[in-house]
N, C-alpha and C positions, 0 to 999 in steps of 0.2 A: 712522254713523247712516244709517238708510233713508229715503230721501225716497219720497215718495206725491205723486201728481195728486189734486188735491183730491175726485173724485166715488173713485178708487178707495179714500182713508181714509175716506168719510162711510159708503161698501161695507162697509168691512172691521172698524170701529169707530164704529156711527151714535152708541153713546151719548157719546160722546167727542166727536167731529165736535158733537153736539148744545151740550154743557158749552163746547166750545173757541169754539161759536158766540153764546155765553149766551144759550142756550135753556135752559138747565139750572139756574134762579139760584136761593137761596133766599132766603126773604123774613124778616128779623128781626122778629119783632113785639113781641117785651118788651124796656125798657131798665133798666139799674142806674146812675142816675144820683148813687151813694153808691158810693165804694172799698170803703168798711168792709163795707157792704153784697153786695157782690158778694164779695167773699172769704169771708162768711162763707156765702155759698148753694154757695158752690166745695167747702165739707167734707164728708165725710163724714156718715151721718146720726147715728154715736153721739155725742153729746153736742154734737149740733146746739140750737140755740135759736133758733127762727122769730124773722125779721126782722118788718118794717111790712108787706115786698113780700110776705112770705109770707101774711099776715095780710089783706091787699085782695085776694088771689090766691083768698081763699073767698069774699069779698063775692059777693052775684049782681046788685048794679047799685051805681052810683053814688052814692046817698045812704048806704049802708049803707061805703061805703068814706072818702066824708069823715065819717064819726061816727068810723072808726078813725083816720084820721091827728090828728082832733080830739082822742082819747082820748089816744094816746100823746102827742101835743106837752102835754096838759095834765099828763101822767104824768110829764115829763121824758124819756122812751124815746126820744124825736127830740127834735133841734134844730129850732127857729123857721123859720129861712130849709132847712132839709131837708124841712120840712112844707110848706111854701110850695112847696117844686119841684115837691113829690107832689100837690100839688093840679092846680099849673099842668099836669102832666103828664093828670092825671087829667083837668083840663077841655079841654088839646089834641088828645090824643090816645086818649081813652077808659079803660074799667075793663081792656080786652084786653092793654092796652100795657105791662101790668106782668106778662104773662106767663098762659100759658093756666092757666083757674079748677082751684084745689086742689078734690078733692072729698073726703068721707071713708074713711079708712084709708089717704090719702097714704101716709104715714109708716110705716103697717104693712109697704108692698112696699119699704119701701127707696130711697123716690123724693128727693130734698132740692131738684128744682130744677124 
């Protein structure tokens, strides 16, 4: 293995030097706080079937995404305390948090997540 002084690897490989210094981080901003859920945004898009998250992920604010968690907990499509997470998520951490906004013809390019 090759050892390096430190200013001659930041030289020779700044982006590296940068990532190894976490200068380089990235920032998660959506969570799947449902298993079942997250497995199924992990498939494939043929014979995919849009989750809740997929479903708040067009909403364009707030009110319009608890009417959908409202809708489906009354529809049976989520559980009680699964709808409760999504809200508490929703009022902690915004509409963002559930992943950047679907817009139309997602699904045409082949996108599922």
């Amino acid at each position: 293995m090759t050892r390096y002084k430190r200013k001659e690897f930041q030289r020779k490989y700044p982006n590296l030097a940068d990532e190894w210094n976490e200068k380089g981080t990235i920032t998660i901003r959506a969570v799947r706080s449902d298993l079942r859920e997250a497995e199924k945004a992990a498939y494939n898009i043929e014979g995919y079937e849009p989750t809740v998250v997929d479903f708040l992920r067009r909403c364009e604010n707030d009110a319009q995404a608890l009417e959908i968690i409202d809708f489906m907990e009354s529809k049976g499509e989520i559980e009680s305390g699964y709808a409760k997470r999504l809200r508490s998520q929703l009022i902690k951490h915004g509409l963002k948090s559930f992943g950047k906004r679907k817009k139309p013809g997602w699904y045409e390019h082949g996108e599922t997540c």
